[in-house]
Structure formats: structure tokens, C-alpha cells
N, CA, C and O atoms as CSV, one atom per row, in Angstrom:
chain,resi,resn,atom,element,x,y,z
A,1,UNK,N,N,6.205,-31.130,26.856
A,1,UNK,CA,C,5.518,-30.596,25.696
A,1,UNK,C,C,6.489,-30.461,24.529
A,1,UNK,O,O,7.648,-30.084,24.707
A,2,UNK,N,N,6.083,-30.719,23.539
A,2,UNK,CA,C,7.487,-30.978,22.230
A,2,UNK,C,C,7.101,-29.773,21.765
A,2,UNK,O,O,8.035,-29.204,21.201
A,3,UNK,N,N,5.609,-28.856,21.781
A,3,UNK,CA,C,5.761,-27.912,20.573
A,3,UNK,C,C,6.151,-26.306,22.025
A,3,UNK,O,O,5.792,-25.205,21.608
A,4,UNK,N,N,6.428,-26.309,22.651
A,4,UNK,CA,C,7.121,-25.323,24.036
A,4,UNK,C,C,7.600,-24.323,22.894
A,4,UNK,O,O,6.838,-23.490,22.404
A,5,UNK,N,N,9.149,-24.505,22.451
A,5,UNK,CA,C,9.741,-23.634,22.100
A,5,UNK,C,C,9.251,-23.085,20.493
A,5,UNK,O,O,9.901,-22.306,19.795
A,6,UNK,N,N,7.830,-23.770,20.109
A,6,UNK,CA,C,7.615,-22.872,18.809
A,6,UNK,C,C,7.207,-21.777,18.943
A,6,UNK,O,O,7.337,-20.864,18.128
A,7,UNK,N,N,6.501,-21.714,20.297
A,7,UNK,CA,C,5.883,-20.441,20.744
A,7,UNK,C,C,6.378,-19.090,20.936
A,7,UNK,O,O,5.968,-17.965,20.648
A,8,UNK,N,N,7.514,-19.631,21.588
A,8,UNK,CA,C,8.892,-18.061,22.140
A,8,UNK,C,C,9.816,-17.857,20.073
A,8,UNK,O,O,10.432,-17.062,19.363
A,9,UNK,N,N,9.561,-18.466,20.083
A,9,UNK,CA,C,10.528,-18.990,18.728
A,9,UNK,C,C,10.090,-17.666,17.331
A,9,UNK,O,O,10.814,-17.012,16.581
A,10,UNK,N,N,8.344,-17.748,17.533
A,10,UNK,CA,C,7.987,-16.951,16.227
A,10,UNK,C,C,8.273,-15.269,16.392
A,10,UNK,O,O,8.352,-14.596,15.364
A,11,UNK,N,N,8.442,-14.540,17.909
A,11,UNK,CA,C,8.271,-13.241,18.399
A,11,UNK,C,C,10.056,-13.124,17.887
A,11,UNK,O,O,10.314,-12.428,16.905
A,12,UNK,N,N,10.918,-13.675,18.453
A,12,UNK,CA,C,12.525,-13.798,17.995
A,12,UNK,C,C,12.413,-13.814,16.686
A,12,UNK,O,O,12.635,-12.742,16.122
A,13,UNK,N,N,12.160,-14.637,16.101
A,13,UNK,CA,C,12.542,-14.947,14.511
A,13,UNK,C,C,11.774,-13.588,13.561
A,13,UNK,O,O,12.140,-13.194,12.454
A,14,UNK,N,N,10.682,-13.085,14.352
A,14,UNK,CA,C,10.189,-11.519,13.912
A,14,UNK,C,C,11.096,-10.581,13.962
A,14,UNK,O,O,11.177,-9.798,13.016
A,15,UNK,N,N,11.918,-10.473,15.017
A,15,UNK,CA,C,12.452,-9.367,15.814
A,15,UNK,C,C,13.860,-9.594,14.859
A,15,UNK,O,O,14.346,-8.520,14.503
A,16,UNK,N,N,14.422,-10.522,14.497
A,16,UNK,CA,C,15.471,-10.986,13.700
A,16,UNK,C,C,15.295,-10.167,12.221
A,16,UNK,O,O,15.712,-9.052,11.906
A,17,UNK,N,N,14.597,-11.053,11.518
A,17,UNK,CA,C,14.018,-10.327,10.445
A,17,UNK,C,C,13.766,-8.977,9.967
A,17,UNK,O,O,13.961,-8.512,8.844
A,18,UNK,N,N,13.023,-8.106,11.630
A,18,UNK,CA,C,12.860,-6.811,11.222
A,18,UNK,C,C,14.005,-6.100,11.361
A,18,UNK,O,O,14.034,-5.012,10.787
A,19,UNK,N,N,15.272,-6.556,12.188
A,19,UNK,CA,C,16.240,-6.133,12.132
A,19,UNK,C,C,17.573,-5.891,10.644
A,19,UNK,O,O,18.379,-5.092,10.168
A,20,UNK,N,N,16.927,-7.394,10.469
A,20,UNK,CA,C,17.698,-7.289,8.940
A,20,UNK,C,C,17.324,-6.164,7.714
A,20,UNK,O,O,18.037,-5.429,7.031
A,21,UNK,N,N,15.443,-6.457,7.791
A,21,UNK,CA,C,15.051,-5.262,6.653
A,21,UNK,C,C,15.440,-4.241,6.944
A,21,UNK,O,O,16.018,-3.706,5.998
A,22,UNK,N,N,15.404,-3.311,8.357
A,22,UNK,CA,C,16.280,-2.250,8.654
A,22,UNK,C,C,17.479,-2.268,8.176
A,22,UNK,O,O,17.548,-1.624,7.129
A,23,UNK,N,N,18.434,-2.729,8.497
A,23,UNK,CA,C,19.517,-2.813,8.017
A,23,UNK,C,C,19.790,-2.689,6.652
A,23,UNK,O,O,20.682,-1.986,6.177
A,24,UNK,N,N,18.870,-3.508,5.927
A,24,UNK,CA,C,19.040,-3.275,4.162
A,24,UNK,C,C,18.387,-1.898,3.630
A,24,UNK,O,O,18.699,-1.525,2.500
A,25,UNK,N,N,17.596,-1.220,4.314
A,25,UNK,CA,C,17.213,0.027,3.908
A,25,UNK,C,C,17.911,1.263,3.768
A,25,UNK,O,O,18.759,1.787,4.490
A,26,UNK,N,N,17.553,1.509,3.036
A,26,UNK,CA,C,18.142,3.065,2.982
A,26,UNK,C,C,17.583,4.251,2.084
A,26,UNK,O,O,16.710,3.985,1.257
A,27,UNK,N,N,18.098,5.674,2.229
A,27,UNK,CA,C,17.388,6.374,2.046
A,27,UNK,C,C,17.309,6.712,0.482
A,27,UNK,O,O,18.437,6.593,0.003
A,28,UNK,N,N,16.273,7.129,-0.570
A,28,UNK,CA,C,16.308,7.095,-1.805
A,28,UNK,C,C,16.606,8.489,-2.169
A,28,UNK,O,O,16.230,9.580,-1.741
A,29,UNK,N,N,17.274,8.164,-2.948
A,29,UNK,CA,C,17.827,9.300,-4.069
A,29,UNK,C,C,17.018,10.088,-4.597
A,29,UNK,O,O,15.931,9.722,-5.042
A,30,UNK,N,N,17.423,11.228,-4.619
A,30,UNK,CA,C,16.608,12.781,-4.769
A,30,UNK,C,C,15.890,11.922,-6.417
A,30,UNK,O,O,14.830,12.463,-6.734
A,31,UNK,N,N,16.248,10.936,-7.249
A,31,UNK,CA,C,15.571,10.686,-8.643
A,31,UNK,C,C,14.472,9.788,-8.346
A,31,UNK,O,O,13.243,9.839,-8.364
A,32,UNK,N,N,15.365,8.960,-8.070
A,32,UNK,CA,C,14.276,8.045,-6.876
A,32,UNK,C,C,12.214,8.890,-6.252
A,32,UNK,O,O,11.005,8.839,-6.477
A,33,UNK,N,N,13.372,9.574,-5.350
A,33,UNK,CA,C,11.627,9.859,-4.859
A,33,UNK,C,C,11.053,10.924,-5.759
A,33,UNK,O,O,9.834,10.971,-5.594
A,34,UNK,N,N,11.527,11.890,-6.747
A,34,UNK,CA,C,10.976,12.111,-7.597
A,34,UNK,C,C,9.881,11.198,-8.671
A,34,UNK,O,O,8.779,11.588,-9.058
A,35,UNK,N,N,10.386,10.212,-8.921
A,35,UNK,CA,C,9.957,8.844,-9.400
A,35,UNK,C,C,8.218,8.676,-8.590
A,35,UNK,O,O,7.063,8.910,-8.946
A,36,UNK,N,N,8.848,8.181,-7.439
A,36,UNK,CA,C,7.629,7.593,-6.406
A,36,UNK,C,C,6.774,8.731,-6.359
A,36,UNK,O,O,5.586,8.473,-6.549
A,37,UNK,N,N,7.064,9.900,-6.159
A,37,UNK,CA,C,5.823,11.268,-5.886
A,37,UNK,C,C,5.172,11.398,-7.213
A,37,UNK,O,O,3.976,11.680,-7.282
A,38,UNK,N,N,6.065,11.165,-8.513
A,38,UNK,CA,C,4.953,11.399,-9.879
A,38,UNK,C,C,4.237,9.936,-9.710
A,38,UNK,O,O,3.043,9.988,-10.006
A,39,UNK,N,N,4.636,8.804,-9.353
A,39,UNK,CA,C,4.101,7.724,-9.684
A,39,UNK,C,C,2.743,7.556,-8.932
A,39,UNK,O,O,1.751,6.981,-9.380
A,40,UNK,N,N,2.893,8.273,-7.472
A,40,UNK,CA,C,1.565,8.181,-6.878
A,40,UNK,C,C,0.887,9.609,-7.000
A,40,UNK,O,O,0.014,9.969,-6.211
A,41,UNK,N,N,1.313,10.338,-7.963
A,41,UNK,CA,C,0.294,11.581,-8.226
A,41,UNK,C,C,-0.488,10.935,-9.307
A,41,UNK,O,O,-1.663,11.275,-9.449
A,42,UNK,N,N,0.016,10.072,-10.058
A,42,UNK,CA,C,-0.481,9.793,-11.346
A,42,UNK,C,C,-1.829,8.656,-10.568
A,42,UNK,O,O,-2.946,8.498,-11.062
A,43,UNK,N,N,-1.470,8.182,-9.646
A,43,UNK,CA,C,-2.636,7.237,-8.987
A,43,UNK,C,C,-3.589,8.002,-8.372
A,43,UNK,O,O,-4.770,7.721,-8.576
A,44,UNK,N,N,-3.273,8.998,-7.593
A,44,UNK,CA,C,-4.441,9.856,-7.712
A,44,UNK,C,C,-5.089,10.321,-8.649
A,44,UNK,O,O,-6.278,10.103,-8.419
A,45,UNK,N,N,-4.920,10.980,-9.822
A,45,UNK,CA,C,-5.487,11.354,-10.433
A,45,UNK,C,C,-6.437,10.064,-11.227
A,45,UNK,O,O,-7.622,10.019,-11.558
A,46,UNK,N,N,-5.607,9.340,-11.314
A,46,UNK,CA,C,-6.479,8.283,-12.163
A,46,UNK,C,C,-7.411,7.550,-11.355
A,46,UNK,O,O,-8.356,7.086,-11.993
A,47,UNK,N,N,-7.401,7.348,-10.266
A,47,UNK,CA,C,-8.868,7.376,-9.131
A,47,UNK,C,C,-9.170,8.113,-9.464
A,47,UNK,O,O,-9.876,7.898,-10.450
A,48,UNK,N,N,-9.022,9.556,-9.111
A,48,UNK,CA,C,-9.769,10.811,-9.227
A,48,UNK,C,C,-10.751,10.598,-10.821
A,48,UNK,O,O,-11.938,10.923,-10.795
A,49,UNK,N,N,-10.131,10.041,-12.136
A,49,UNK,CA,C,-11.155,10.266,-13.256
A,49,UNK,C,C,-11.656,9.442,-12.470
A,49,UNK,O,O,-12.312,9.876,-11.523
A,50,UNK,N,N,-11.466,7.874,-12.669
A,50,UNK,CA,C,-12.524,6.767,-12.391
A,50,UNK,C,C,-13.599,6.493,-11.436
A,50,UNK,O,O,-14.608,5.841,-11.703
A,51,UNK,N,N,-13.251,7.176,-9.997
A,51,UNK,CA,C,-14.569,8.127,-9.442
A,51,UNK,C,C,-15.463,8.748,-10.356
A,51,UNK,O,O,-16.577,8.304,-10.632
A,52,UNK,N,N,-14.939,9.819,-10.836
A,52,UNK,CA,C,-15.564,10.884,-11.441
A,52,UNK,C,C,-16.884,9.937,-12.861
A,52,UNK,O,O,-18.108,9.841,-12.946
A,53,UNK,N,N,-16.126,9.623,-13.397
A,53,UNK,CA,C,-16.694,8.745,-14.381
A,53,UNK,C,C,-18.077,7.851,-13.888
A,53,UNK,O,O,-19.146,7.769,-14.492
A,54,UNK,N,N,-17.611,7.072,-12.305
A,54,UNK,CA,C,-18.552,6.636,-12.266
A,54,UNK,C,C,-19.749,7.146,-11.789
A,54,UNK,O,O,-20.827,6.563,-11.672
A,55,UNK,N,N,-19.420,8.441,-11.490
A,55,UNK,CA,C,-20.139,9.158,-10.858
A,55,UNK,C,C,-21.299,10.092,-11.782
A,55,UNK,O,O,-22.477,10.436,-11.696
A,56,UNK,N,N,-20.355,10.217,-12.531
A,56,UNK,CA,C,-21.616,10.573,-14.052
A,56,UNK,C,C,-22.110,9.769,-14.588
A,56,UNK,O,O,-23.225,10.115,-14.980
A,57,UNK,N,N,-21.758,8.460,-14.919
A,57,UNK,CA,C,-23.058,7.118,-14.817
A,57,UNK,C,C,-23.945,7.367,-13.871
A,57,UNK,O,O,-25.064,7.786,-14.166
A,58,UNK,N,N,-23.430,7.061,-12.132
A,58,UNK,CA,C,-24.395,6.705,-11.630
A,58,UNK,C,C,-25.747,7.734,-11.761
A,58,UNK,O,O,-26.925,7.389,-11.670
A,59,UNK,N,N,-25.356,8.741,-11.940
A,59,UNK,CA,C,-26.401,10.160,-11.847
A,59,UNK,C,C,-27.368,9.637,-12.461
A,59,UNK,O,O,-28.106,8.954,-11.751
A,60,UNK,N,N,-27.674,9.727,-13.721
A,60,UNK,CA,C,-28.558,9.480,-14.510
A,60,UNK,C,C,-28.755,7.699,-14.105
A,60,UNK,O,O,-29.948,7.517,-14.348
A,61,UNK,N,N,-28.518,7.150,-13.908
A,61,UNK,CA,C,-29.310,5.677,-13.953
A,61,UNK,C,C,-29.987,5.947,-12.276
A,61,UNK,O,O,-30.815,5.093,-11.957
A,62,UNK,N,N,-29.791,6.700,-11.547
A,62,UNK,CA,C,-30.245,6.900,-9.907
A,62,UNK,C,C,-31.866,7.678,-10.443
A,62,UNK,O,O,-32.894,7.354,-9.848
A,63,UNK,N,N,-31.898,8.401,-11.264
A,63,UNK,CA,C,-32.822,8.983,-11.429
A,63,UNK,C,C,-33.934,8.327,-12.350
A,63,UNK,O,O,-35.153,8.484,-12.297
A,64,UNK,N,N,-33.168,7.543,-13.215
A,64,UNK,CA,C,-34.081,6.304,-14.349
A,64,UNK,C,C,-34.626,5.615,-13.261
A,64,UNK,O,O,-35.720,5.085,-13.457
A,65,UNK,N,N,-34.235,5.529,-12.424
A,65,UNK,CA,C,-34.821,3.938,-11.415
A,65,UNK,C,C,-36.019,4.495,-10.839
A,65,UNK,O,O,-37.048,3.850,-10.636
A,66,UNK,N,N,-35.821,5.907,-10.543
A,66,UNK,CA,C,-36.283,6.714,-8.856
A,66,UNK,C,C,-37.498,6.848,-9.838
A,66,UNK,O,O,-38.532,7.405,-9.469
């Protein structure tokens, strides 16, 4: 069989890889995750309007239809 070793080949070449991204990681700086916690508060909230928003559309057009 010629394609044998592509099979064992892709689980290694995973296991390789995830070893490397480990390796390049590390832990972020107290500015850093300050950064990331406003950046995804700010994504909540801005779901939070754009829910909200659509949600006061939908009201009134649910009741135009009904």
C-alpha cells in the first residue's frame, strides 16, 4: 500500500505542532490582559445593545402582524 504511512503520519505531525504552540506561549502581562478583559467587555456590551435594539423592533412589528 503506498498511502500506509499517511495515516500514522497526520496524529504525529499534530502532536508535533501542538508541542511547538505550547512552547511559544506564554503568560500575558498584567497590560496585556487588562487589554483583552476591556476588549471583551466592550463585546458584550455591544451584543448586549444590538440584542436589545432588535428586540424593540421586533415588539411592535410581532404585534402589527398578530
Amino acid at each position: 500500500m503506498a498511502g500506509k504511512g499517511k495515516l500514522t503520519d497526520a496524529p504525529v505531525e499534530f502532536v508535533k505542532e501542538g508541542v511547538q504552540f505550547v512552547r511559544k506561549c506564554r503568560k500575558p502581562t498584567q497590560k496585556e490582559y487588562a487589554q483583552l478583559i476591556r476588549a471583551v467587555g466592550m463585546g458584550f456590551v455591544m451584543m448586549g445593545i444590538v440584542g436589545y435594539l432588535i428586540k424593540l423592533i421586533h415588539i411592535p412589528i410581532r404585534y402589527l402582524i398578530v
